[in-house]
N, C-alpha and C positions, 0 to 999 in steps of 0.2 A: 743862293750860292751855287756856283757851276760846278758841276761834277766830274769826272772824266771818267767814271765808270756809270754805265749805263743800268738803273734800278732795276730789277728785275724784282717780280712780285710771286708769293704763292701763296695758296689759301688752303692753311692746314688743318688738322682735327684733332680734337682732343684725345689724347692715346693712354688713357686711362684703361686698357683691355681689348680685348679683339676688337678689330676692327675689319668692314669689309675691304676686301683685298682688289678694288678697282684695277684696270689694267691703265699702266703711265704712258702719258705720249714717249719717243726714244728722246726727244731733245723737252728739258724742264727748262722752258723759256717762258716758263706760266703765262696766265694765271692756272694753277692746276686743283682743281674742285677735290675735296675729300668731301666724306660725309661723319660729323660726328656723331659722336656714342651718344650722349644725349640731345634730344631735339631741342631740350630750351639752351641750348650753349651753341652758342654761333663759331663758325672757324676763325682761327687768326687770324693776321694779314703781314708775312716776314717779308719786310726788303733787307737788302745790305749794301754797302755803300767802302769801295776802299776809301783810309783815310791818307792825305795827300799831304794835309799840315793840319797844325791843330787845328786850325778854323773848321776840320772838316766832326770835331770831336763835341757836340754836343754839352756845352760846360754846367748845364742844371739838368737836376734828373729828370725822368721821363715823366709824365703827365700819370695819374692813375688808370690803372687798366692798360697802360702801354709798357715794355719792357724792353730792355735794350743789353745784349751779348757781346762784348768789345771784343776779337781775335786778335790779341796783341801782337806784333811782330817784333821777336826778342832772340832772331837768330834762328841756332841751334838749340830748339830750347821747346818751354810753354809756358805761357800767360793767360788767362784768362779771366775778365770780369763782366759782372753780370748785376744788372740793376736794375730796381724796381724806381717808383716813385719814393717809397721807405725806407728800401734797402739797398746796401752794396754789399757783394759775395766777390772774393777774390780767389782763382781755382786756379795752384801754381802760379810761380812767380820766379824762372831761373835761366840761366843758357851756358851753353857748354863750349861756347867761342873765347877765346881768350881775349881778344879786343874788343869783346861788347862791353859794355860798361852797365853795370847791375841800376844806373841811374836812368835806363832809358824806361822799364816799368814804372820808375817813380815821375818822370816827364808825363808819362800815357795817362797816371793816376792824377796828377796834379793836373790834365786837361779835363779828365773828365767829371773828375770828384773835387777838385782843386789841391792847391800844394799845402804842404802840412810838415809841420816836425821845425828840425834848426837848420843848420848851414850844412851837416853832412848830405842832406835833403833834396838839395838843389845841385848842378851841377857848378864848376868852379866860374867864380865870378859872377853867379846871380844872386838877387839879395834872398836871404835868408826867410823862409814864411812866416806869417805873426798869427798862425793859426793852427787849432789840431782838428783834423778832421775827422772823422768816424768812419771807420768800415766796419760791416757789423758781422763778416765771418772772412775766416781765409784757411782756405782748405790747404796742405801738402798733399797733393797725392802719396807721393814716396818719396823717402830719399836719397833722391840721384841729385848732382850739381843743375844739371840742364832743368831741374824742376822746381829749384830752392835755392838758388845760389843768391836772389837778390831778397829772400825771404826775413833774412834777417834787418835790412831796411827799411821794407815794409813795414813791421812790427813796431820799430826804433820809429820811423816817422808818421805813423799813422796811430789815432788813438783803435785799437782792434779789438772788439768785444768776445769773438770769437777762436780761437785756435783750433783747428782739426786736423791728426797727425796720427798714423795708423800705429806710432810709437814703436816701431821697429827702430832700434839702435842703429847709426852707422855711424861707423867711428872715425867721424872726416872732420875737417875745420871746419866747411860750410854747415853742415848738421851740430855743432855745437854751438856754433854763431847763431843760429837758429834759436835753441832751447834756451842760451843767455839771454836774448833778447828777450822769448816768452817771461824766462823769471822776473828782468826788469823790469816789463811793462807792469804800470797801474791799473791796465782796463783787461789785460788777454785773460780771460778763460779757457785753460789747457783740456783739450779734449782728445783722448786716446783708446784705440781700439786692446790697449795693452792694458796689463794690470796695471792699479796706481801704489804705488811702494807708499807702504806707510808714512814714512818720514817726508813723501815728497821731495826728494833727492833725487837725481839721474844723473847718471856720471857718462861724459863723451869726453874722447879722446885727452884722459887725464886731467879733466873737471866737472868738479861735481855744484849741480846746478839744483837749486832748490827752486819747486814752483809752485807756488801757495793755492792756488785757484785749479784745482786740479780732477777730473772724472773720467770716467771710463763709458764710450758709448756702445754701441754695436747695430749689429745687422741689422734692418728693419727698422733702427730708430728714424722716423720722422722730424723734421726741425722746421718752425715756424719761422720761414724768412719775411713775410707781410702780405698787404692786401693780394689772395690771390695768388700766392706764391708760398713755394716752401720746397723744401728737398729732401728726400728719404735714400738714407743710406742700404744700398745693396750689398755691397763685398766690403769685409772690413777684418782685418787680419794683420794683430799687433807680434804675434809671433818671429823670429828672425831666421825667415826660408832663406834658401841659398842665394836667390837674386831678388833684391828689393822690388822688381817689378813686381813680382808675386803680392805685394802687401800694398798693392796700389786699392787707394781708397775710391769706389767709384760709387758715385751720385744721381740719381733721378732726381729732374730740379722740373715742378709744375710752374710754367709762368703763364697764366690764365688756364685756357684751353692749348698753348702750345708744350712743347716737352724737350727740354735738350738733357743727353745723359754725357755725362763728364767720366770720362775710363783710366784716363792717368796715363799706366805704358801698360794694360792691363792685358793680358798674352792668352796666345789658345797653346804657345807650345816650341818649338824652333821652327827655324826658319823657313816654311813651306808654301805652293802654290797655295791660294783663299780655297783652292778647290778640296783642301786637304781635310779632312776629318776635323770640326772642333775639339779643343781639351783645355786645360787650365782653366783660367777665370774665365773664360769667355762662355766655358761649356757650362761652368755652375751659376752664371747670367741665364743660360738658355732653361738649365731646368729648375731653378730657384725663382726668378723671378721674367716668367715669359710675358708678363704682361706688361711690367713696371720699366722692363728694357725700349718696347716701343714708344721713339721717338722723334721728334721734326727733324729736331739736329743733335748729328753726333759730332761729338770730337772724339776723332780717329785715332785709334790707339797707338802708342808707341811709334809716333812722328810718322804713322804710315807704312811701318816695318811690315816685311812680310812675316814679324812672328805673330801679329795680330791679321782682325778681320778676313775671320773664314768667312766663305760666302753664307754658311749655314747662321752665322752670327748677324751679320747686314742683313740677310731676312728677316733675322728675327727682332731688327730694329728697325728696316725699311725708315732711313732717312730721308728727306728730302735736302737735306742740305747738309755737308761734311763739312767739318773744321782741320783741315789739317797743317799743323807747325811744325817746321822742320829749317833747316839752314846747311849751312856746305860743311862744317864740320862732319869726319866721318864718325859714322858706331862700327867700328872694328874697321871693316876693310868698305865697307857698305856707306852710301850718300843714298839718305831716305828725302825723299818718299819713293817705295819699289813701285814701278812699274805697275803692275800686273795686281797690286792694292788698287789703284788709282783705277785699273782697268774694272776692278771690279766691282767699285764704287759706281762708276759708269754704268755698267750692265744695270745695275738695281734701279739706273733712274735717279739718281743724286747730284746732285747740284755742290762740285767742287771748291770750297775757297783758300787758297796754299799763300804761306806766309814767307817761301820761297822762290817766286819766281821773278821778283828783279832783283836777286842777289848778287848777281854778277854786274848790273847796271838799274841802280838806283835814281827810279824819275821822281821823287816825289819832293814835292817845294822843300819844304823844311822838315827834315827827320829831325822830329821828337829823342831827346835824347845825345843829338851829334853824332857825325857822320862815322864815328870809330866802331868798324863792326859791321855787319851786314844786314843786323835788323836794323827796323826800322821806318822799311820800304813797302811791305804791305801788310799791315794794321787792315780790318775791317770795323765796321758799327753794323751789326744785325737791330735791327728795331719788330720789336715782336706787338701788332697794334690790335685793338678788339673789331672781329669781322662786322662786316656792314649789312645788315639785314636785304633781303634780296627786296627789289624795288617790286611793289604793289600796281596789278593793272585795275586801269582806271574803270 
Protein backbone atom coordinates (compact mmCIF):
# COMPACT_ATOMS: atom_id res chain seq x y z
CA UNK A 1 0.00 0.00 0.00
CA UNK A 2 1.46 3.45 -1.10
CA UNK A 3 1.87 6.10 1.39
CA UNK A 4 2.21 9.62 0.93
CA UNK A 5 3.72 10.22 4.16
CA UNK A 6 7.14 9.22 4.38
CA UNK A 7 7.83 6.65 7.64
CA UNK A 8 10.02 7.84 9.69
CA UNK A 9 11.44 5.49 12.53
CA UNK A 10 12.86 5.79 16.29
CA UNK A 11 14.09 3.51 18.63
CA UNK A 12 13.05 4.16 22.12
CA UNK A 13 13.62 3.04 25.64
CA UNK A 14 11.83 1.88 28.25
CA UNK A 15 11.14 4.87 30.63
CA UNK A 16 10.27 3.22 33.64
CA UNK A 17 12.80 5.78 35.82
CA UNK A 18 15.78 7.82 35.01
CA UNK A 19 17.21 7.34 32.31
CA UNK A 20 20.53 8.53 30.81
CA UNK A 21 20.08 12.00 29.26
CA UNK A 22 22.00 11.40 25.70
CA UNK A 23 22.36 14.52 23.72
CA UNK A 24 19.56 14.48 20.37
CA UNK A 25 20.45 15.12 16.91
CA UNK A 26 18.53 19.11 16.23
CA UNK A 27 16.49 17.28 13.45
CA UNK A 28 14.53 13.54 14.80
CA UNK A 29 14.63 12.12 11.36
CA UNK A 30 15.84 8.83 13.29
CA UNK A 31 16.80 6.26 13.62
CA UNK A 32 17.48 7.80 17.16
CA UNK A 33 19.34 5.22 19.70
CA UNK A 34 18.32 5.34 23.45
CA UNK A 35 19.59 3.09 25.89
CA UNK A 36 17.28 1.27 28.10
CA UNK A 37 16.91 0.89 31.91
CA UNK A 38 17.11 -2.73 31.74
CA UNK A 39 19.66 -4.72 29.61
CA UNK A 40 17.35 -7.68 28.76
CA UNK A 41 14.59 -5.37 27.39
CA UNK A 42 15.35 -4.35 23.87
CA UNK A 43 13.99 -0.54 22.60
CA UNK A 44 10.79 -0.23 20.50
CA UNK A 45 10.59 0.50 17.17
CA UNK A 46 7.56 3.62 16.55
CA UNK A 47 6.68 4.51 13.06
CA UNK A 48 3.55 6.59 12.20
CA UNK A 49 1.88 6.72 9.07
CA UNK A 50 -1.02 9.72 8.29
CA UNK A 51 -4.24 8.08 7.37
CA UNK A 52 -5.58 9.01 3.86
CA UNK A 53 -8.75 6.66 3.64
CA UNK A 54 -9.55 3.90 5.57
CA UNK A 55 -7.43 1.45 3.53
CA UNK A 56 -4.70 3.29 5.42
CA UNK A 57 -6.40 1.94 9.12
CA UNK A 58 -5.24 -1.40 9.80
CA UNK A 59 -8.73 -3.35 10.28
CA UNK A 60 -7.32 -6.47 12.79
CA UNK A 61 -5.39 -5.83 15.88
CA UNK A 62 -1.90 -5.75 15.99
CA UNK A 63 0.12 -8.99 16.26
CA UNK A 64 1.40 -9.57 20.02
CA UNK A 65 4.20 -7.67 21.36
CA UNK A 66 3.30 -4.81 18.70
CA UNK A 67 0.95 -1.84 19.71
CA UNK A 68 -0.54 0.65 17.77
CA UNK A 69 -1.80 4.64 19.07
CA UNK A 70 -4.59 5.92 16.53
CA UNK A 71 -4.47 10.27 16.60
CA UNK A 72 -7.88 10.62 15.55
CA UNK A 73 -8.67 13.72 13.55
CA UNK A 74 -12.04 14.92 15.14
CA UNK A 75 -11.61 18.75 14.53
CA UNK A 76 -11.56 20.87 17.46
CA UNK A 77 -11.43 18.42 19.84
CA UNK A 78 -9.55 14.83 21.04
CA UNK A 79 -9.76 11.27 20.21
CA UNK A 80 -7.65 8.89 21.02
CA UNK A 81 -7.19 5.01 20.69
CA UNK A 82 -4.90 2.66 21.59
CA UNK A 83 -4.44 -1.17 20.95
CA UNK A 84 -2.88 -4.01 21.80
CA UNK A 85 -3.31 -7.42 20.26
CA UNK A 86 -6.08 -7.93 23.37
CA UNK A 87 -6.97 -4.83 24.03
CA UNK A 88 -8.76 -1.61 22.89
CA UNK A 89 -8.43 1.72 25.26
CA UNK A 90 -10.30 4.69 24.03
CA UNK A 91 -8.85 8.19 25.57
CA UNK A 92 -11.60 11.02 24.78
CA UNK A 93 -13.94 10.96 22.27
CA UNK A 94 -15.45 14.70 21.51
CA UNK A 95 -15.17 18.07 19.31
CA UNK A 96 -16.16 21.41 19.89
CA UNK A 97 -16.90 22.32 15.87
CA UNK A 98 -20.56 22.52 15.35
CA UNK A 99 -20.43 20.78 11.87
CA UNK A 100 -18.32 17.81 12.81
CA UNK A 101 -20.49 15.24 13.20
CA UNK A 102 -19.96 12.89 16.59
CA UNK A 103 -20.18 9.87 13.77
CA UNK A 104 -16.79 10.47 12.45
CA UNK A 105 -15.11 8.72 15.75
CA UNK A 106 -17.50 5.95 15.36
CA UNK A 107 -16.43 5.73 11.25
CA UNK A 108 -12.43 5.70 12.76
CA UNK A 109 -13.69 2.82 15.38
CA UNK A 110 -15.55 0.88 12.95
CA UNK A 111 -12.25 0.97 10.66
CA UNK A 112 -10.12 -0.05 13.19
CA UNK A 113 -12.03 -2.23 15.59
CA UNK A 114 -14.93 -2.64 13.17
CA UNK A 115 -18.67 -1.18 13.20
CA UNK A 116 -20.83 -2.12 16.07
CA UNK A 117 -24.28 -1.13 17.67
CA UNK A 118 -27.65 -0.35 15.37
CA UNK A 119 -28.45 2.17 12.77
CA UNK A 120 -27.73 5.33 15.10
CA UNK A 121 -24.15 3.75 14.63
CA UNK A 122 -23.57 4.33 11.02
CA UNK A 123 -23.92 7.31 9.25
CA UNK A 124 -27.20 7.97 7.26
CA UNK A 125 -27.79 5.51 4.54
CA UNK A 126 -25.40 2.75 5.45
CA UNK A 127 -26.54 -0.51 6.60
CA UNK A 128 -26.93 -0.99 10.15
CA UNK A 129 -23.94 -3.42 11.96
CA UNK A 130 -24.99 -6.98 12.93
CA UNK A 131 -22.38 -6.96 15.56
CA UNK A 132 -21.17 -5.68 18.98
CA UNK A 133 -17.83 -5.10 19.46
CA UNK A 134 -15.72 -4.79 22.57
CA UNK A 135 -13.76 -1.95 23.79
CA UNK A 136 -12.39 -2.80 26.99
CA UNK A 137 -11.79 0.83 28.60
CA UNK A 138 -12.72 4.40 27.60
CA UNK A 139 -11.27 7.02 29.61
CA UNK A 140 -13.11 10.93 29.77
CA UNK A 141 -10.47 12.92 30.54
CA UNK A 142 -12.82 15.83 31.72
CA UNK A 143 -15.91 17.15 31.02
CA UNK A 144 -15.54 19.59 28.31
CA UNK A 145 -17.80 19.05 24.84
CA UNK A 146 -14.47 19.08 22.68
CA UNK A 147 -13.53 15.78 24.82
CA UNK A 148 -16.98 13.96 25.28
CA UNK A 149 -19.37 15.15 23.04
CA UNK A 150 -19.39 11.85 20.96
CA UNK A 151 -18.92 9.76 24.22
CA UNK A 152 -22.21 9.02 24.56
CA UNK A 153 -22.16 6.95 21.19
CA UNK A 154 -19.43 5.28 21.93
CA UNK A 155 -20.90 3.70 24.95
CA UNK A 156 -24.58 3.29 23.04
CA UNK A 157 -22.71 1.42 20.07
CA UNK A 158 -19.91 -0.31 21.47
CA UNK A 159 -20.10 -3.18 23.98
CA UNK A 160 -17.50 -1.11 26.90
CA UNK A 161 -16.27 -3.01 29.66
CA UNK A 162 -14.80 -0.12 31.16
CA UNK A 163 -15.82 3.61 32.13
CA UNK A 164 -13.35 6.11 33.68
CA UNK A 165 -14.67 9.45 34.57
CA UNK A 166 -12.82 11.75 37.18
CA UNK A 167 -16.76 12.19 38.10
CA UNK A 168 -16.71 15.86 38.43
CA UNK A 169 -20.53 16.99 37.76
CA UNK A 170 -21.06 19.34 34.69
CA UNK A 171 -24.24 20.19 34.38
CA UNK A 172 -24.43 20.13 30.40
CA UNK A 173 -26.60 17.86 28.00
CA UNK A 174 -23.41 16.23 26.50
CA UNK A 175 -22.34 15.17 30.37
CA UNK A 176 -25.70 13.80 30.95
CA UNK A 177 -26.01 11.98 27.58
CA UNK A 178 -22.86 10.50 28.74
CA UNK A 179 -23.86 9.04 32.34
CA UNK A 180 -27.49 7.81 30.61
CA UNK A 181 -25.66 5.91 28.31
CA UNK A 182 -23.27 4.47 31.17
CA UNK A 183 -26.58 3.53 33.23
CA UNK A 184 -27.93 1.81 30.02
CA UNK A 185 -25.22 -0.10 28.99
CA UNK A 186 -25.21 -3.92 30.07
CA UNK A 187 -21.26 -4.27 29.88
CA UNK A 188 -19.92 -0.49 31.40
CA UNK A 189 -18.34 -0.52 34.64
CA UNK A 190 -18.48 3.02 36.00
CA UNK A 191 -15.25 4.10 37.38
CA UNK A 192 -14.87 7.53 39.39
CA UNK A 193 -12.30 9.50 41.06
CA UNK A 194 -15.41 10.87 43.09
CA UNK A 195 -17.33 9.33 46.00
CA UNK A 196 -19.91 6.62 44.90
CA UNK A 197 -23.34 7.89 46.54
CA UNK A 198 -24.82 5.07 48.14
CA UNK A 199 -28.00 4.75 46.22
CA UNK A 200 -26.05 4.91 42.97
CA UNK A 201 -27.97 7.84 41.70
CA UNK A 202 -26.31 10.97 39.94
CA UNK A 203 -28.35 13.78 38.98
CA UNK A 204 -27.18 16.07 35.71
CA UNK A 205 -28.93 18.72 34.53
CA UNK A 206 -32.39 17.62 36.06
CA UNK A 207 -32.02 13.81 35.77
CA UNK A 208 -31.34 11.49 37.79
CA UNK A 209 -29.43 8.65 36.48
CA UNK A 210 -28.90 5.29 38.41
CA UNK A 211 -25.61 3.13 37.58
CA UNK A 212 -25.60 -0.08 39.09
CA UNK A 213 -21.88 -1.28 38.33
CA UNK A 214 -20.38 1.48 40.13
CA UNK A 215 -16.43 2.20 42.15
CA UNK A 216 -14.19 4.67 43.07
CA UNK A 217 -10.39 4.54 41.87
CA UNK A 218 -7.59 6.74 42.69
CA UNK A 219 -4.06 8.00 42.33
CA UNK A 220 -1.52 5.28 41.74
CA UNK A 221 -4.14 2.76 40.93
CA UNK A 222 -2.62 0.54 38.15
CA UNK A 223 -5.02 -1.35 35.62
CA UNK A 224 -4.35 -4.39 33.65
CA UNK A 225 -4.85 -3.61 30.15
CA UNK A 226 -2.93 -7.12 28.57
CA UNK A 227 0.04 -8.86 27.40
CA UNK A 228 2.50 -6.17 28.28
CA UNK A 229 0.42 -3.45 28.64
CA UNK A 230 -1.31 -1.64 31.24
CA UNK A 231 -1.76 2.06 32.64
CA UNK A 232 -1.45 3.70 35.97
CA UNK A 233 -3.36 6.46 37.07
CA UNK A 234 -1.24 9.72 38.13
CA UNK A 235 -3.84 12.75 38.70
CA UNK A 236 -7.08 11.85 39.49
CA UNK A 237 -9.41 14.50 41.23
CA UNK A 238 -13.33 13.86 41.49
CA UNK A 239 -13.92 17.11 43.32
CA UNK A 240 -15.74 20.12 41.25
CA UNK A 241 -12.73 22.89 40.99
CA UNK A 242 -13.52 25.86 39.17
CA UNK A 243 -12.47 24.65 35.64
CA UNK A 244 -12.89 21.07 34.86
CA UNK A 245 -9.56 21.14 33.34
CA UNK A 246 -8.19 20.89 36.69
CA UNK A 247 -9.96 17.27 37.06
CA UNK A 248 -8.38 16.00 33.97
CA UNK A 249 -7.71 12.44 34.36
CA UNK A 250 -4.24 11.72 33.30
CA UNK A 251 -2.63 8.23 32.42
CA UNK A 252 0.82 6.51 32.12
CA UNK A 253 -0.08 3.74 29.59
CA UNK A 254 3.28 0.94 29.42
CA UNK A 255 3.07 -0.61 25.97
CA UNK A 256 5.94 -3.12 26.01
CA UNK A 257 9.10 -1.19 26.63
CA UNK A 258 7.48 2.14 24.99
CA UNK A 259 5.54 4.73 27.10
CA UNK A 260 2.77 7.31 26.04
CA UNK A 261 1.25 9.58 28.95
CA UNK A 262 -2.26 10.84 28.02
CA UNK A 263 -2.83 14.49 30.07
CA UNK A 264 -6.42 15.38 28.91
CA UNK A 265 -6.29 19.74 28.89
CA UNK A 266 -4.09 19.01 32.09
CA UNK A 267 -2.63 22.91 32.87
CA UNK A 268 0.50 24.46 34.85
CA UNK A 269 -1.69 27.63 35.20
CA UNK A 270 -2.76 30.83 32.58
CA UNK A 271 -1.78 31.54 29.86
CA UNK A 272 2.21 32.01 29.86
CA UNK A 273 5.42 31.70 27.68
CA UNK A 274 6.58 27.41 28.37
CA UNK A 275 9.48 29.50 29.79
CA UNK A 276 7.29 30.29 32.70
CA UNK A 277 7.45 28.71 36.22
CA UNK A 278 5.42 25.28 36.23
CA UNK A 279 2.15 25.10 38.74
CA UNK A 280 -1.07 23.30 38.59
CA UNK A 281 -1.11 19.63 37.43
CA UNK A 282 1.72 19.71 35.64
CA UNK A 283 3.92 20.74 38.70
CA UNK A 284 2.15 17.86 41.01
CA UNK A 285 3.28 15.37 37.75
CA UNK A 286 6.86 16.87 38.22
CA UNK A 287 7.02 16.20 41.99
CA UNK A 288 4.59 13.16 42.48
CA UNK A 289 5.43 11.19 39.89
CA UNK A 290 9.03 12.15 38.07
CA UNK A 291 9.60 8.94 37.09
CA UNK A 292 6.23 7.56 35.82
CA UNK A 293 5.83 11.15 33.66
CA UNK A 294 8.79 10.09 31.32
CA UNK A 295 7.64 9.02 28.14
CA UNK A 296 8.05 8.27 24.21
CA UNK A 297 4.94 9.95 23.37
CA UNK A 298 3.07 12.73 24.80
CA UNK A 299 -0.26 14.03 24.08
CA UNK A 300 0.09 17.59 24.40
CA UNK A 301 -2.01 19.14 26.81
CA UNK A 302 -4.86 21.34 26.31
CA UNK A 303 -4.72 21.29 22.26
CA UNK A 304 -1.24 22.85 22.59
CA UNK A 305 -2.44 25.89 24.69
CA UNK A 306 0.01 27.97 26.11
CA UNK A 307 -1.76 27.31 29.67
CA UNK A 308 0.17 23.89 29.40
CA UNK A 309 3.63 22.52 28.63
CA UNK A 310 6.21 24.44 30.59
CA UNK A 311 9.45 23.70 29.39
CA UNK A 312 10.39 22.40 32.89
CA UNK A 313 7.28 19.87 32.24
CA UNK A 314 8.64 18.61 28.52
CA UNK A 315 11.88 17.89 30.27
CA UNK A 316 10.59 16.21 32.48
CA UNK A 317 8.80 13.92 30.04
CA UNK A 318 11.52 14.45 27.10
CA UNK A 319 9.32 13.05 24.29
CA UNK A 320 10.23 11.94 21.38
CA UNK A 321 7.14 12.16 19.70
CA UNK A 322 4.03 14.92 20.44
CA UNK A 323 0.41 14.26 19.79
CA UNK A 324 -1.15 17.37 19.32
CA UNK A 325 -5.20 17.80 18.31
CA UNK A 326 -6.60 20.89 17.73
CA UNK A 327 -8.97 22.45 14.81
CA UNK A 328 -10.01 26.09 13.80
CA UNK A 329 -12.61 26.62 16.24
CA UNK A 330 -11.45 29.32 18.75
CA UNK A 331 -10.96 28.88 22.92
CA UNK A 332 -11.96 32.41 23.81
CA UNK A 333 -10.24 34.62 21.43
CA UNK A 334 -7.05 32.09 20.76
CA UNK A 335 -6.76 29.27 17.67
CA UNK A 336 -4.34 26.57 19.33
CA UNK A 337 -1.87 25.21 18.82
CA UNK A 338 0.27 28.54 20.28
CA UNK A 339 3.13 29.13 18.51
CA UNK A 340 5.85 29.26 20.99
CA UNK A 341 4.22 25.54 22.53
CA UNK A 342 5.14 24.10 19.26
CA UNK A 343 8.45 25.98 19.52
CA UNK A 344 9.18 24.38 22.34
CA UNK A 345 8.35 21.07 21.60
CA UNK A 346 10.90 21.65 18.94
CA UNK A 347 13.83 22.85 21.22
CA UNK A 348 13.40 19.38 23.27
CA UNK A 349 13.92 17.39 20.17
CA UNK A 350 10.34 16.06 19.39
CA UNK A 351 8.90 14.93 16.60
CA UNK A 352 5.56 16.85 15.91
CA UNK A 353 2.15 15.23 14.51
CA UNK A 354 -0.96 18.03 14.39
CA UNK A 355 -4.49 17.01 13.62
CA UNK A 356 -4.72 20.56 12.00
CA UNK A 357 -2.80 21.26 9.36
CA UNK A 358 -5.14 20.55 6.28
CA UNK A 359 -7.83 22.24 7.83
CA UNK A 360 -8.39 24.76 5.57
CA UNK A 361 -7.78 22.25 2.51
CA UNK A 362 -8.51 18.80 3.05
CA UNK A 363 -6.27 16.12 0.51
CA UNK A 364 -7.06 12.99 1.93
CA UNK A 365 -9.12 10.32 -0.52
CA UNK A 366 -12.00 9.66 1.57
CA UNK A 367 -12.67 11.26 5.02
CA UNK A 368 -13.94 8.73 7.35
CA UNK A 369 -16.94 10.06 8.65
CA UNK A 370 -17.92 12.76 5.59
CA UNK A 371 -16.77 15.81 4.56
CA UNK A 372 -19.00 18.06 7.24
CA UNK A 373 -16.33 19.61 9.42
CA UNK A 374 -12.87 19.93 9.26
CA UNK A 375 -11.73 16.80 10.84
CA UNK A 376 -10.99 14.14 9.37
CA UNK A 377 -8.01 15.22 7.22
CA UNK A 378 -5.18 14.07 9.49
CA UNK A 379 -5.85 10.97 11.51
CA UNK A 380 -2.32 9.14 12.16
CA UNK A 381 -1.65 5.15 13.00
CA UNK A 382 1.56 5.18 15.40
CA UNK A 383 2.61 1.33 15.46
CA UNK A 384 4.80 0.73 18.61
CA UNK A 385 6.89 -2.80 17.24
CA UNK A 386 9.34 -5.09 19.67
CA UNK A 387 13.20 -3.64 18.80
CA UNK A 388 15.51 -5.92 16.84
CA UNK A 389 18.28 -7.31 18.48
CA UNK A 390 21.56 -5.64 17.30
CA UNK A 391 23.03 -7.88 14.40
CA UNK A 392 26.05 -10.46 15.82
CA UNK A 393 29.69 -10.15 13.93
CA UNK A 394 30.56 -13.15 12.39
Amino acid sequence: MSRALAILVIVVAACRGPAPQAPRPPEPHGPIPTTPEQPTELPAQITWERVRSAADIPPMPPPAGTFRVHLIDVGTGLAILVQGHDFALLYDAGTNDPAEKPVRVLAYLAAALGASGDGLCVDRGQPAPRQRVKIDHVVLSHPHADHGSAMDLVIHCYDVANMWDSGRINETVFYREILTAVGASATAHYHTAADVPGDHVVGVKGTEIKIAKWDRFSEGDSIHLGESAKFTILHAEGKKLADPNQNSVVIAVALGTARLLLVGDAESGDREDPSAPVGDIEQFLIEQHAADIRADILQVGHHGSMTSSRRAFLDAVKPHLALVSSGPKLYGKVKLPDSVVLEALKAIGATILRTDEHDDHCDVDQRLGGDSGPGGCDSYVITIAPGQPAAQSP
